[in-house]
Backbone as JSON Lines, residues from 0, in Angstrom:
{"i":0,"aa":"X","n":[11.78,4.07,0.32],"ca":[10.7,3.23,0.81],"c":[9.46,3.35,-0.08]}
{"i":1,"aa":"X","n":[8.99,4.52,-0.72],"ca":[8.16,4.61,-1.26],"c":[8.37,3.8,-2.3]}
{"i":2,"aa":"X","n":[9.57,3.49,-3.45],"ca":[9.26,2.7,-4.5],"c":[8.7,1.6,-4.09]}
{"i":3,"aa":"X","n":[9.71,1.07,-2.94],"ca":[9.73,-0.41,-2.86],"c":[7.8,-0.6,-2.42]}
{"i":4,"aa":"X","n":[6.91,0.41,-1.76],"ca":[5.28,0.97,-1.89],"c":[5.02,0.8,-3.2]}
{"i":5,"aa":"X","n":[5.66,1.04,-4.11],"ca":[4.98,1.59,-5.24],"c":[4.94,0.41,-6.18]}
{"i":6,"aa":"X","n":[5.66,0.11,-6.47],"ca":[6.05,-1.75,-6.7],"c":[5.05,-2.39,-5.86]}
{"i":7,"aa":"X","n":[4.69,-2.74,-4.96],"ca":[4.42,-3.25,-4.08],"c":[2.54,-3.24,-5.01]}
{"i":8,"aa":"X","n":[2.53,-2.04,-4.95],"ca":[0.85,-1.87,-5.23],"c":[0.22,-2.17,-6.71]}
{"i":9,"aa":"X","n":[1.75,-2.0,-7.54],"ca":[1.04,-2.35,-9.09],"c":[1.3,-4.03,-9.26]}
{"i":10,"aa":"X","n":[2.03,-4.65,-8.18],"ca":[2.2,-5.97,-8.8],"c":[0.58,-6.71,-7.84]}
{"i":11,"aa":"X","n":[0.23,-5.89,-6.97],"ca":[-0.86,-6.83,-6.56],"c":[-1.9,-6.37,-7.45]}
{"i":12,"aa":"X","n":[-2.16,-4.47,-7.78],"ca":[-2.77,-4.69,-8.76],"c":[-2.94,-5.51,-10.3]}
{"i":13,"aa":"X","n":[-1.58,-6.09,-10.41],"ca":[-1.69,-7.23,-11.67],"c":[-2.26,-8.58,-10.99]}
{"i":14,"aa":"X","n":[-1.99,-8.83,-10.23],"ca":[-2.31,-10.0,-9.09],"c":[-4.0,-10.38,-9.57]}
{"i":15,"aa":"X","n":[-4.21,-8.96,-8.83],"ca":[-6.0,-8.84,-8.73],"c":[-6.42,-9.14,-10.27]}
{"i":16,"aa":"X","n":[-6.21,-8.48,-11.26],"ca":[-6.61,-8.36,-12.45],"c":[-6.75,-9.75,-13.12]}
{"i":17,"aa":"X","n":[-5.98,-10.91,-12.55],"ca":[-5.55,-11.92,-12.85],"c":[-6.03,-13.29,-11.49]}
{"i":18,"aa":"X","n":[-6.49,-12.43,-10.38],"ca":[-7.05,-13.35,-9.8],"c":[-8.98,-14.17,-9.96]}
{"i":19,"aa":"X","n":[-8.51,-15.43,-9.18],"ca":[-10.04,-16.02,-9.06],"c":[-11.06,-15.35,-8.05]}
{"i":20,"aa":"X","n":[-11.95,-15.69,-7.66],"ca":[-12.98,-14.78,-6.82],"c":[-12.5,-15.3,-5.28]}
{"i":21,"aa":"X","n":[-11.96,-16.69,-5.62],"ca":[-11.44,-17.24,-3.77],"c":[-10.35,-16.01,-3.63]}
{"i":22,"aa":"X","n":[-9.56,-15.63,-4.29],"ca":[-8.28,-14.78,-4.03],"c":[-8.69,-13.77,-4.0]}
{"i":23,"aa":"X","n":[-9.51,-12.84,-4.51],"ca":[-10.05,-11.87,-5.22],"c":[-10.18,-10.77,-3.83]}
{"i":24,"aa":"X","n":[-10.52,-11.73,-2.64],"ca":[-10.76,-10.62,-1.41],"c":[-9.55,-10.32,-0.7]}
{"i":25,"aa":"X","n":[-8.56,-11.13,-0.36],"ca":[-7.54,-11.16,-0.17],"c":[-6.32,-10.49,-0.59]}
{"i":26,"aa":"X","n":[-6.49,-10.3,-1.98],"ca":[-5.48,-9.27,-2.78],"c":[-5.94,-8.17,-2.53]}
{"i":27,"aa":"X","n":[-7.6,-8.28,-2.33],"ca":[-8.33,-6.64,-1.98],"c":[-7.68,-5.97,-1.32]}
{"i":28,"aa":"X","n":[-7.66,-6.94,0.06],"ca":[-7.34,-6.58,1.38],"c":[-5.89,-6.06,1.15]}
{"i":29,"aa":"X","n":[-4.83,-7.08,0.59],"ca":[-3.57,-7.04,0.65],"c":[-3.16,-5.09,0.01]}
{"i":30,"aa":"X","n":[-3.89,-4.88,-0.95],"ca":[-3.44,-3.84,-2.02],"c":[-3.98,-2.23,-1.14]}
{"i":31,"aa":"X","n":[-5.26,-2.45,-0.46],"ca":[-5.6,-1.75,0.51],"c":[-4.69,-0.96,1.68]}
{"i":32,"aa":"X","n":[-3.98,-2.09,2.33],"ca":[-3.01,-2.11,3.4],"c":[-1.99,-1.22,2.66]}
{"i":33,"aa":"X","n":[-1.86,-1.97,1.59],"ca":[-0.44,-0.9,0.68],"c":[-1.08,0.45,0.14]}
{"i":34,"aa":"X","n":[-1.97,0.68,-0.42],"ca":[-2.26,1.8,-0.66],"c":[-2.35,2.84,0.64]}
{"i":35,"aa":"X","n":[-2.44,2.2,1.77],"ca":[-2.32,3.29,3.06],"c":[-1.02,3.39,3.06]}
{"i":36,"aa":"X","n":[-0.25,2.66,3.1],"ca":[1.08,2.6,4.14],"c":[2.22,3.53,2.85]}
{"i":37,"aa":"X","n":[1.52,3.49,1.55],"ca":[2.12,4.51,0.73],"c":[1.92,6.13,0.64]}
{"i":38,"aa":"X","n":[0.61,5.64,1.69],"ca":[-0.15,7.66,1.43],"c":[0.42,7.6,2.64]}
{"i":39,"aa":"X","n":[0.95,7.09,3.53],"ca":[1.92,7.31,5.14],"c":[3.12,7.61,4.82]}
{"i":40,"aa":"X","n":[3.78,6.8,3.7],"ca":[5.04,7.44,3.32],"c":[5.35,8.51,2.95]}
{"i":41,"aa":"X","n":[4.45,9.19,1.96],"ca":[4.63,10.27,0.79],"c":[4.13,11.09,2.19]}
{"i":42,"aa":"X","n":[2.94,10.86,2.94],"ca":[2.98,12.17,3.77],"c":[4.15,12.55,4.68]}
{"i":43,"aa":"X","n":[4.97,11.59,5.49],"ca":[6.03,11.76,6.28],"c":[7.39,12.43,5.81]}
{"i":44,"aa":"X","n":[7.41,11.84,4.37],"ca":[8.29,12.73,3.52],"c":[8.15,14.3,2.83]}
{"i":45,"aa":"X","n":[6.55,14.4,3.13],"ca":[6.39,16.11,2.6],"c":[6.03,16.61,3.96]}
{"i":46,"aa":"X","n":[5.96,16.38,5.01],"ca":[6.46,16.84,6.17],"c":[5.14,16.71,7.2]}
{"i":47,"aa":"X","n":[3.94,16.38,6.25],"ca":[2.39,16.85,6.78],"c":[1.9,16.06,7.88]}
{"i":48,"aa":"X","n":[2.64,14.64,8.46],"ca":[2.73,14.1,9.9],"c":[3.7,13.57,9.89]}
{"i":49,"aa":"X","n":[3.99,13.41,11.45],"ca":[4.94,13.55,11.85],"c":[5.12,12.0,12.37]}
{"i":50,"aa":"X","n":[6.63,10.97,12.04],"ca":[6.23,9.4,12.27],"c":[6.48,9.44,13.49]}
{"i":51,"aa":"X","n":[6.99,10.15,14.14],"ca":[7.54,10.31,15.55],"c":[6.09,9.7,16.99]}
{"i":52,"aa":"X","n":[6.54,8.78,17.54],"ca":[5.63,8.42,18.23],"c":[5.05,9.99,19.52]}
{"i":53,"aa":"X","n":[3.58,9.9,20.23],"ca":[3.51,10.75,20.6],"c":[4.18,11.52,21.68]}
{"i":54,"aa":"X","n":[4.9,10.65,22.63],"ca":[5.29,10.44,23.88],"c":[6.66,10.52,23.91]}
C-alpha cells in the first residue's frame, strides 16, 4: 500500500510543479491528503498505531 502512497505523492508532486494557479490549490489539497495517509501507512506497519478501530 505504501508504494501505491508513494506513487501517488510524486505524480501530484509533478502535477503541482506543472500546474496553473486555478489548479494550484487543489493539487495542494490533493498531495496533502496523501502525504498523511502515507505517514498512516508507514506508521501501522512499524507498529507505532494501531489501525484497529477503538471499540
Amino acid at each position: 500500500m505504501t508504494i501505491a502512497l508513494e506513487i501517488q505523492v510524486e505524480e501530484l508532486r509533478a502535477e503541482l510543479r506543472n500546474a496553473d494557479p486555478a489548479e494550484r490549490r487543489q493539487i495542494e489539497a490533493e498531495l496533502e491528503i496523501a502525504r498523511a495517509e502515507l505517514r498512516v501507512a508507514i506508521a501501522e506497519q512499524e507498529g507505532a498505531i494501531d489501525a484497529a478501530p477503538p471499540f
